[in-house]
C-alpha positions as CSV (number, residue, x, y, z in Angstrom):
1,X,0.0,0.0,0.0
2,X,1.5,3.0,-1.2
3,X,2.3,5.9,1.8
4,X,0.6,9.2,0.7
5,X,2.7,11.6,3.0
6,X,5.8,9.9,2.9
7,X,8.2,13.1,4.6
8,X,6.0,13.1,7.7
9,X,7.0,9.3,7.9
10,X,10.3,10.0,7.3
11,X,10.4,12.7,10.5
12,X,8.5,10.3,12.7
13,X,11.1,7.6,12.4
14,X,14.1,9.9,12.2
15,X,16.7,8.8,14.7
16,X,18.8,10.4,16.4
17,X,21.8,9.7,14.7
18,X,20.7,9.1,11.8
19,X,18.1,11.6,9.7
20,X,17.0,8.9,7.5
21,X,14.8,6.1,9.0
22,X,16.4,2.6,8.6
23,X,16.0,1.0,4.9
24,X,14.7,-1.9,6.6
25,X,11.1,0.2,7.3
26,X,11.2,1.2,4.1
27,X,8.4,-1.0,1.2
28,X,11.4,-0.9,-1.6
29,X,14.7,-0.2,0.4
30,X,15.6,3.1,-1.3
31,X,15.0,6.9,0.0
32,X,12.8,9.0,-2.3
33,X,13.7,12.5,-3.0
34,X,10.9,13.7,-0.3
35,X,13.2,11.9,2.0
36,X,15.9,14.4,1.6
37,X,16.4,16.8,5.1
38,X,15.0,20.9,4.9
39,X,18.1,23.0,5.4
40,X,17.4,23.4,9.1
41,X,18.0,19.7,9.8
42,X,22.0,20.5,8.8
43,X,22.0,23.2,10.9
44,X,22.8,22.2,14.2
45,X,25.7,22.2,16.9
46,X,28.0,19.6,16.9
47,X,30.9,18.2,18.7
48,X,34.7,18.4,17.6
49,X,37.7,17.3,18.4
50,X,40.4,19.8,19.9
51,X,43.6,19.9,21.3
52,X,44.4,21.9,24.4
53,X,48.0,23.5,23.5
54,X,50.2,25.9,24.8
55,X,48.9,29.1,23.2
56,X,53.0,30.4,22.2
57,X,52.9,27.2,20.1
58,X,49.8,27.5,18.1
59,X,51.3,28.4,15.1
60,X,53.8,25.2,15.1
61,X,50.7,23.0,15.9
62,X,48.5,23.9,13.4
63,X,51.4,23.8,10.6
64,X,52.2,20.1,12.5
65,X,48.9,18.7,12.3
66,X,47.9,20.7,8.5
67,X,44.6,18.7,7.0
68,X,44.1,17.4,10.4
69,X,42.7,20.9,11.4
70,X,39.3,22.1,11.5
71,X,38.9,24.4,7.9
72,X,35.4,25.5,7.0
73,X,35.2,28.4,4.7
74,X,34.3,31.9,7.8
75,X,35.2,29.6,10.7
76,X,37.2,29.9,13.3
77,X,39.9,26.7,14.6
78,X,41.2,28.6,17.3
79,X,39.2,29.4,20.1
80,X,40.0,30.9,23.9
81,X,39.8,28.3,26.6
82,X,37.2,30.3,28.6
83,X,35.2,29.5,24.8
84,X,34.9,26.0,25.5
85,X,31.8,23.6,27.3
86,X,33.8,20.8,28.3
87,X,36.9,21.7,30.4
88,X,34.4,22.0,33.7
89,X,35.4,23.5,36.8
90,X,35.2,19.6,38.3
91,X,37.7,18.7,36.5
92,X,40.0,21.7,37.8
93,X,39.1,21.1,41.1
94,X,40.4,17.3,40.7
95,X,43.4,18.2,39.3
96,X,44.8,21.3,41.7
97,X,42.2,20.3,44.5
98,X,42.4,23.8,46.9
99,X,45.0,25.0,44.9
100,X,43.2,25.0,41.5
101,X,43.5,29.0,41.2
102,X,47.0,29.5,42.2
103,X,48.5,27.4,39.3
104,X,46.3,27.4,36.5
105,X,45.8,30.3,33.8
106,X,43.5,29.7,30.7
107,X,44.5,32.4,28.9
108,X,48.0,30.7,28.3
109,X,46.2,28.0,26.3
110,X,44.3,27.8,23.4
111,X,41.7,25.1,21.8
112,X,42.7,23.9,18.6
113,X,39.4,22.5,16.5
114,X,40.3,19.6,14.3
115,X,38.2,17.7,11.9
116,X,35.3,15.4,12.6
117,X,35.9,11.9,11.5
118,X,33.3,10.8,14.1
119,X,29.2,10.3,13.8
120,X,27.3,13.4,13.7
121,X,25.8,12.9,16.7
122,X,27.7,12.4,20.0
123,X,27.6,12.5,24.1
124,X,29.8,15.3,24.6
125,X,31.4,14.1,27.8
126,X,32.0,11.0,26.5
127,X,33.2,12.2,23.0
128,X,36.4,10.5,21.3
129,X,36.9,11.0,17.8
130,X,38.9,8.9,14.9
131,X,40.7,11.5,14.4
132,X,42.9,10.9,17.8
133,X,44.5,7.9,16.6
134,X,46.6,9.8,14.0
135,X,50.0,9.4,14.2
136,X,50.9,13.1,14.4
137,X,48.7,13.9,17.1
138,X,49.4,10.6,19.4
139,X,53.1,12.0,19.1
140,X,52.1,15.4,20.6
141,X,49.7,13.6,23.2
142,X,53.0,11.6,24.2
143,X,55.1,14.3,24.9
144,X,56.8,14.9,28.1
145,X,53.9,15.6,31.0
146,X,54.4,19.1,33.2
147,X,56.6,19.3,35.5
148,X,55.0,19.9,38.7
149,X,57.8,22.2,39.8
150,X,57.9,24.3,36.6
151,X,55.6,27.4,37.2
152,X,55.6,28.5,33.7
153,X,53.6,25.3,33.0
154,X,50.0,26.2,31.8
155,X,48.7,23.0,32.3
156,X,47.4,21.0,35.6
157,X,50.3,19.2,37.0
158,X,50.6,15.5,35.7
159,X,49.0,16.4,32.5
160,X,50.5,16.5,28.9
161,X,51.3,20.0,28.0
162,X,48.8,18.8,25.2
163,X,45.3,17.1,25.9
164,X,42.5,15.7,24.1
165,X,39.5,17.9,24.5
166,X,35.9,18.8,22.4
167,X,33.9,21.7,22.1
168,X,30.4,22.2,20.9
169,X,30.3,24.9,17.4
170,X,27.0,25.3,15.2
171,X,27.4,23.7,12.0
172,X,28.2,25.7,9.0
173,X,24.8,27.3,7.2
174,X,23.2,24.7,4.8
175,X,24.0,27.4,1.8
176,X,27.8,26.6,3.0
177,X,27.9,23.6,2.6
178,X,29.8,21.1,0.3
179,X,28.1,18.4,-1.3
180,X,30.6,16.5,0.7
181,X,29.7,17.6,3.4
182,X,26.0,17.3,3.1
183,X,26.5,13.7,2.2
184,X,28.8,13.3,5.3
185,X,26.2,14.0,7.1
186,X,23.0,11.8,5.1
187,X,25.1,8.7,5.1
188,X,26.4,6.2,7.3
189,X,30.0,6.1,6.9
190,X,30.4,3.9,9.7
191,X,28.6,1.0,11.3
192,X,27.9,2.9,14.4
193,X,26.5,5.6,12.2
194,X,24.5,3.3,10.0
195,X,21.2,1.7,10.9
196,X,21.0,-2.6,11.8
197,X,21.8,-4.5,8.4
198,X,21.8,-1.1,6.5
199,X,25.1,-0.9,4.0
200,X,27.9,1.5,5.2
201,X,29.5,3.9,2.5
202,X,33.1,3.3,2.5
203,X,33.6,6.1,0.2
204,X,31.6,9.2,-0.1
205,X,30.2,9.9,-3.8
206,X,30.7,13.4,-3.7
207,X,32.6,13.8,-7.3
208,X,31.1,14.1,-10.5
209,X,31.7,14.5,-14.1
210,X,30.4,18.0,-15.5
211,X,29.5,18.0,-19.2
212,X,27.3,21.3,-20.3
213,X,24.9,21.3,-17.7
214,X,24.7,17.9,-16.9
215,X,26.7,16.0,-13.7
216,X,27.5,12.4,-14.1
217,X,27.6,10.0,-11.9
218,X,28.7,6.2,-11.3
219,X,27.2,5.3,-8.1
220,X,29.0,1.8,-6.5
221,X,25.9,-0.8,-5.0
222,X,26.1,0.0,-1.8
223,X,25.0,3.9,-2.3
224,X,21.9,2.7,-4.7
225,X,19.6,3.6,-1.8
226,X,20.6,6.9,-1.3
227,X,20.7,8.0,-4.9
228,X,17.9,10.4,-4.9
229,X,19.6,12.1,-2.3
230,X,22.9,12.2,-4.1
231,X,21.2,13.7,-6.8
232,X,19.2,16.1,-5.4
233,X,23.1,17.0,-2.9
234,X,24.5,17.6,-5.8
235,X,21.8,19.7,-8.0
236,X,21.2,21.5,-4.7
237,X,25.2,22.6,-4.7
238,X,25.3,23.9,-8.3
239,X,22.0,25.2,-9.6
240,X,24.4,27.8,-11.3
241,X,25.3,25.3,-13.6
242,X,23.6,21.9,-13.3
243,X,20.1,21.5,-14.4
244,X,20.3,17.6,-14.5
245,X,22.3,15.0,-12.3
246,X,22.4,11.3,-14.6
247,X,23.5,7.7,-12.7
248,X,25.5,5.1,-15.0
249,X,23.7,2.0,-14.8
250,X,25.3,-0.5,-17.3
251,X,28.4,-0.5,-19.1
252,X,29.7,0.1,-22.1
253,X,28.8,-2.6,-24.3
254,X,28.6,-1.0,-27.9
255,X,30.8,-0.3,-30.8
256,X,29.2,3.6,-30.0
257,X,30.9,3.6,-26.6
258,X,27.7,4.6,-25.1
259,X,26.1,3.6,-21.8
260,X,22.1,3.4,-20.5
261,X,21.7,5.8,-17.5
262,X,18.4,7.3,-15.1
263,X,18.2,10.8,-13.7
264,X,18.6,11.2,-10.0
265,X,17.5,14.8,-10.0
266,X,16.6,17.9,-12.2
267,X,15.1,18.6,-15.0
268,X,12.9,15.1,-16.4
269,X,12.7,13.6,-13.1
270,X,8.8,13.0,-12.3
271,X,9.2,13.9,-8.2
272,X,5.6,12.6,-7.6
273,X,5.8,9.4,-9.7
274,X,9.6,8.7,-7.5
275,X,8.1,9.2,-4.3
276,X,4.9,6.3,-5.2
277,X,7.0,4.1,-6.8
278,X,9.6,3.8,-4.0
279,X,6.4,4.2,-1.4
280,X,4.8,1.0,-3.0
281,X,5.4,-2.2,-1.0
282,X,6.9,-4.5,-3.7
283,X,9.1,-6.7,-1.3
284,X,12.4,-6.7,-3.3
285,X,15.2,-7.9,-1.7
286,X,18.2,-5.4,-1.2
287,X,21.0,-5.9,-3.9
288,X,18.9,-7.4,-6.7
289,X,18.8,-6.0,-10.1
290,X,15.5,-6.8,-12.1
291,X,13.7,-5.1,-12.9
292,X,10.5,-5.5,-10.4
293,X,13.0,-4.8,-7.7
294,X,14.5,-1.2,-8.6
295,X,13.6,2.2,-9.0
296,X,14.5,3.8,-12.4
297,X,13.7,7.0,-14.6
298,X,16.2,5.5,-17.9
299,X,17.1,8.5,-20.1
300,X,15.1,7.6,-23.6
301,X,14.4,9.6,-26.9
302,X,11.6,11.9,-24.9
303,X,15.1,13.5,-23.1
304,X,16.9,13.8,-26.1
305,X,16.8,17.8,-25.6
306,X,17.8,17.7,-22.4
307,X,20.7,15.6,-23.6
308,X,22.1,18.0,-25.7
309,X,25.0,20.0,-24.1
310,X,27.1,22.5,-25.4
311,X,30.5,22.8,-23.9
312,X,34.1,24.4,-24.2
313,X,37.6,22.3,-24.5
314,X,41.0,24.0,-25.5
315,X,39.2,27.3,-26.9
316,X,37.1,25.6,-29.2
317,X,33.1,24.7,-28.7
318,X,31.5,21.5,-28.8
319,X,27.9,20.7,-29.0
320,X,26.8,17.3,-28.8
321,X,23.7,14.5,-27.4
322,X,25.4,13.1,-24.4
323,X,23.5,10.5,-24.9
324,X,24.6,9.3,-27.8
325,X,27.8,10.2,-28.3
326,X,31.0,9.1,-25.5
327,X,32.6,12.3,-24.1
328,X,34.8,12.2,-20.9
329,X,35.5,15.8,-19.3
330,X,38.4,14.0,-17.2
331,X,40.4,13.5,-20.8
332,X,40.8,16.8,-21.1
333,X,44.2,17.0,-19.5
334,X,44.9,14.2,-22.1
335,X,43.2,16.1,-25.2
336,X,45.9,18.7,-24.5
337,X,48.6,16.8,-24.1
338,X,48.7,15.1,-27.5
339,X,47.2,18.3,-29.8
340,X,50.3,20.5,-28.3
341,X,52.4,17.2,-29.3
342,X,51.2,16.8,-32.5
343,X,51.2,20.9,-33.0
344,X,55.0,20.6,-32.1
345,X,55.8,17.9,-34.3
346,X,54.3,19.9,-37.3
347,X,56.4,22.9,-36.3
348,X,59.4,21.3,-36.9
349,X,58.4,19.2,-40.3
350,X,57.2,22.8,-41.7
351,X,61.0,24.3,-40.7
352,X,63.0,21.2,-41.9
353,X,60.6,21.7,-45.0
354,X,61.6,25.6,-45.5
355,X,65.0,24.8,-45.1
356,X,65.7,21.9,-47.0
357,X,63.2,22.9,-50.1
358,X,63.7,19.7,-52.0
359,X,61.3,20.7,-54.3
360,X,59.0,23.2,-55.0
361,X,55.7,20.7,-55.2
362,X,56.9,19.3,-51.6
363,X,54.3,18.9,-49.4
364,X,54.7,20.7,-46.2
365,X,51.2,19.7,-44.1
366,X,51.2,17.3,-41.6
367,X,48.8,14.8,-42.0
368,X,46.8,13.4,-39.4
369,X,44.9,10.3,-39.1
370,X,41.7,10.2,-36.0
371,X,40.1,7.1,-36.8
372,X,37.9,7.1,-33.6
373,X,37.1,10.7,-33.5
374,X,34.1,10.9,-31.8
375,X,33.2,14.7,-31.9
376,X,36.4,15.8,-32.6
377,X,38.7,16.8,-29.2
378,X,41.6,16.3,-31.4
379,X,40.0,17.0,-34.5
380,X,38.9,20.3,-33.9
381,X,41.4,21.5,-31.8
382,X,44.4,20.9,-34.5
383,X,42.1,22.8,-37.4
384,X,40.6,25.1,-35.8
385,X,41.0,28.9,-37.9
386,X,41.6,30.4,-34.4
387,X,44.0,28.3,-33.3
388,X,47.3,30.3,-32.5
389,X,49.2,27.7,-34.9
390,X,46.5,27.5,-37.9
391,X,48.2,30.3,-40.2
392,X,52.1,29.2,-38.9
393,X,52.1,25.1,-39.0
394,X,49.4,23.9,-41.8
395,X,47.4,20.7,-40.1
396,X,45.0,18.3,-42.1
397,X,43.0,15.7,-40.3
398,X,40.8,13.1,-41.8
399,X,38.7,12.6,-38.8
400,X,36.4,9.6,-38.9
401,X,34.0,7.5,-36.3
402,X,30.6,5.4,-36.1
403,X,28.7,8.0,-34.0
């Protein structure tokens, strides 16, 4: 029986560390794009790790620990001691008993925020993070404890000059946010985080292809369930240039070098006929592939204008039905490569040529041969009119392929 409301049942069994209900509850095991959080459920206070450090050495720390550090775009990682929740008064009155005030000054240390690699949700007095266990920082934690006679010591006496510490920061605004981040925060990365016989995402499917104003993805098994939320991260993150985020879901089989994929979100992506199709109790099992058992919006010949994508490589302009044609934005580094190759190696045929004039009939172009063109990023490139070599080092290319 399909579920006719399905957000509010998403809110009503929302844990509390996870926002998304267990797939177990749900009738086909995948999240519908009503599923996905309003901005306010990503903004929230959380807890970090920190370091308690000398504050004279928070310079060297920071350039010690590098990525380990807290960096969010208008955030602050350093933060007064008197700033933090968790280093409580009991905890000074344990360590310097009467004498807590005669020893002790916060304003020689600092807090030093470093990045979550912990659940989202966490008891604050009880909070350990991954992120402890690196190398670097279980090197400063080992260091030589304060000396109980020293008094420039700004520690309690038989602590590290350095401790393990939290503190509690509101998250970054939802408009802030990475699609990494966003996704962080939607899927279980570990099995703690991750609801009873749910999958765990080992890796976090934040990157994407870009071609025009499409994103392409290749989404791994266990992050089929989420992948209207993917979608709609992403579309979410760059509605300056995406209108439409596709899923690969077969491989490339054809002499065309083409592949089958289904829209996760944008433009051609029926929201209402999603959110009954993945509400209707069909009983599939989790992993299958037939068709009965998953959820998919294919592109077909009714998105073929939505297909087509204009886009720019090496100063030239390429229009083309992604679709239908093969075209990989990550070759682009590779395009370049062999056109300034093949540009050189003309250069210094045409001088040998003026030089040497064997004959007057001798033929100074340098031929090139592209037998699997596809829509030209080596073609074009090398005989293009505004290319800054087409008037000095004369290129011909018999360009040639099925699609």
């Amino acid at each position: 029986k399909c579920q006719e409301n399905y957000y509010s049942y998403v809110l009503i069994n929302m844990s509390s560390n996870n926002p998304l209900p267990p797939l177990s509850t749900l009738p086909r095991s995948i999240y519908p794009p009503s599923a996905y959080p309003p901005p306010s459920h990503f903004e929230t206070t959380l807890t970090y790790p920190a370091l308690l450090i000398p504050a004279r050495r928070t310079g060297e720390i920071q350039k010690q620990l590098q990525e380990l550090v807290f960096q969010e775009p208008k955030r602050k990682r350093v933060y007064a001691l008197e700033e933090g929740v968790d280093y409580s008064k009991e905890d000074l009155e344990t360590s310097y008993g009467e004498n807590k005030t005669s020893r002790y000054n916060p304003s020689l240390e600092r807090k030093l925020v470093l990045t979550r690699l912990g659940p989202c949700d966490d008891n604050n007095s009880q909070y350990i993070d991954r992120v402890f266990q690196d190398s670097r920082i279980q090197s400063l934690l080992h260091s030589a404890k304060s000396n109980s006679e020293e008094t420039t010591s700004t520690s309690p006496p038989g602590k590290n000059l350095i401790r393990t510490s939290s503190i509690r920061l509101p998250s970054s605004p939802y408009n802030l946010l990475t699609v990494d981040q966003v996704l962080r925060y939607l899927l279980p990365t570990t099995k703690e985080e991750s609801n009873i016989r749910d999958p765990v995402i080992e890796e976090i499917p934040s990157s994407f292809e870009v071609a025009g104003h499409i994103a392409h993805v290749n989404l791994r098994e266990e992050a089929l369930p989420y992948k209207y939320l993917i979608g709609k991260a992403i579309l979410e993150k760059n509605q300056s240039k995406i209108r439409v985020v596709v899923n690969k879901i077969g491989n490339i089989e054809n002499e065309f070098r083409t592949f089958p994929m289904e829209i996760l979100a944008g433009e051609g992506l029926d929201l209402d006929e999603v959110d009954r199709l993945c509400a209707c109790d069909a009983n599939p099992k989790y992993g299958q592939n037939s068709e009965e058992s998953t959820v998919q919006f294919k592109i077909g010949p009714e998105h073929e204008s939505l297909m087509q994508v204009e886009l720019k490589e090496h100063g030239c302009r390429f229009q083309l039905d992604f679709a239908k044609v093969y075209w990989n934005s990550r070759l682009q580094g590779e395009h370049g490569r062999l056109v300034k190759q093949i540009v050189e190696d003309a250069a210094r045929k045409c001088s040998n040529d003026h030089q040497n004039q064997t004959s007057p009939t001798s033929i100074r172009e340098c031929i090139v041969a592209d037998a699997m063109a596809g829509v030209g990023p080596f073609a074009v490139p090398l005989t293009s009119a505004l290319a800054p070599h087409y008037h000095e080092t004369p290129i011909v290319c018999h360009a040639n392929d099925l699609n």
